[in-house]
C-alpha positions in Angstrom: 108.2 95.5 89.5 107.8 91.9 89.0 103.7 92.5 88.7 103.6 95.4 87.3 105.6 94.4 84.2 103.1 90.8 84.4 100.1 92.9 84.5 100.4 96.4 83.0 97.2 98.8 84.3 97.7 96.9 87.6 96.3 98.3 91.1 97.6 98.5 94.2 95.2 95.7 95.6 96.2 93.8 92.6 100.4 93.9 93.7 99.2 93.2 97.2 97.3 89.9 96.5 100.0 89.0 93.8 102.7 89.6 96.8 100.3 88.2 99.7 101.9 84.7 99.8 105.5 85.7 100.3 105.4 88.8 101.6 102.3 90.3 103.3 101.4 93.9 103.3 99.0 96.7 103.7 97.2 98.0 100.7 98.7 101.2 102.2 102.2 99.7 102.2 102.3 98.8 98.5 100.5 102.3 97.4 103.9 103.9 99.1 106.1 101.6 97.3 104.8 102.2 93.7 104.7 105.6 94.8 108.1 105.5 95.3 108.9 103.6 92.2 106.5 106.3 90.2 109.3 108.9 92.3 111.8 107.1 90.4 110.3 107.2 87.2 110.2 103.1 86.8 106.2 103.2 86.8 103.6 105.9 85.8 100.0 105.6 86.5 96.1 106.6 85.1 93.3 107.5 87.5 90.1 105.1 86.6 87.8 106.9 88.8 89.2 106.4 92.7 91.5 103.8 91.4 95.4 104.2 90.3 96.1 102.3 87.4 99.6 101.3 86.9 102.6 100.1 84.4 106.0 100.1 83.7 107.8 103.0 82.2 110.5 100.9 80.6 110.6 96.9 79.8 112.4 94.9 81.9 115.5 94.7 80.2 116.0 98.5 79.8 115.9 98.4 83.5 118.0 95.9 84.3 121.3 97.2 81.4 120.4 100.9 83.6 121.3 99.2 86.9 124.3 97.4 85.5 125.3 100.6 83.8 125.5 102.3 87.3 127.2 99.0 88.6 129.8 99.5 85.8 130.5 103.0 87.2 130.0 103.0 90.1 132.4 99.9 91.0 134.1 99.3 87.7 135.5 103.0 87.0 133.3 102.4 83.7 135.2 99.6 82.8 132.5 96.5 81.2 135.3 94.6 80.7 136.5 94.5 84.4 132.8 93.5 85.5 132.7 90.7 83.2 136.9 89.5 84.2 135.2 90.0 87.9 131.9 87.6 87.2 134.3 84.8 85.9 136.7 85.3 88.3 133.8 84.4 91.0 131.9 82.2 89.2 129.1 84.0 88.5 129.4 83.6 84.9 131.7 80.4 83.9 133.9 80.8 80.5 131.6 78.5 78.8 128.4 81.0 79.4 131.5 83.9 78.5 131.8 82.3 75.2 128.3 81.8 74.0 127.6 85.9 75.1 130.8 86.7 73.0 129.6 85.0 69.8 126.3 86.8 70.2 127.7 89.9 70.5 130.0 89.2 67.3 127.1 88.2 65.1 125.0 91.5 66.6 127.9 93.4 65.6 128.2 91.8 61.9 124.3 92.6 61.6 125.2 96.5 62.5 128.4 96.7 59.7 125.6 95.0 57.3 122.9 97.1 57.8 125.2 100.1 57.6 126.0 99.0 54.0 
């Protein structure tokens, strides 16, 4: 996903050079894998002739707050506050790092009561 979010309208041949150093693969491997992804509705893709041309459905951030939304319940019972309680408690995420996230979510939240002046 990594690529294909670096270089929307990518081709296969273009994830499997990108890839090549660290993990080598058929062409024919990474076709199935953004296949799959495609499956999954995290790319789509144009046809340029013979080619597939292929991007990401959603940015990279609306991917990542889906999969920690299935974390949360999935493992939390829904609860976001007993995933955060469970990143302090193992380090993850130190108090410090805790703080500076809950003063950006207090002045998002003070934008929202503004703007719904």
């Amino acid at each position: 996903m990594r690529m294909v979010w670096r270089q929307p309208d990518c081709t296969a041949d273009d994830v499997r050079t990108a890839l090549a150093a660290d993990h080598p693969m058929k062409e024919s491997t990474v076709r199935t894998l953004l296949r799959r992804l495609e499956a999954k509705g995290y790319v789509t893709h144009d046809v340029d002739g013979r080619t597939f041309r292929y991007r990401a459905v959603n940015a990279p951030e609306a991917v990542a707050a889906s999969a920690v939304r299935r974390i949360i319940d999935r493992f939390c019972n829904g609860s976001v506050e007993q995933l955060l309680v469970g990143l302090v408690d193992s380090q993850i995420v130190d108090r410090e790092e805790l703080r500076r996230l809950a003063a950006r979510i207090g002045a998002r939240r003070g934008r929202g009561k503004e703007q719904a002046k």
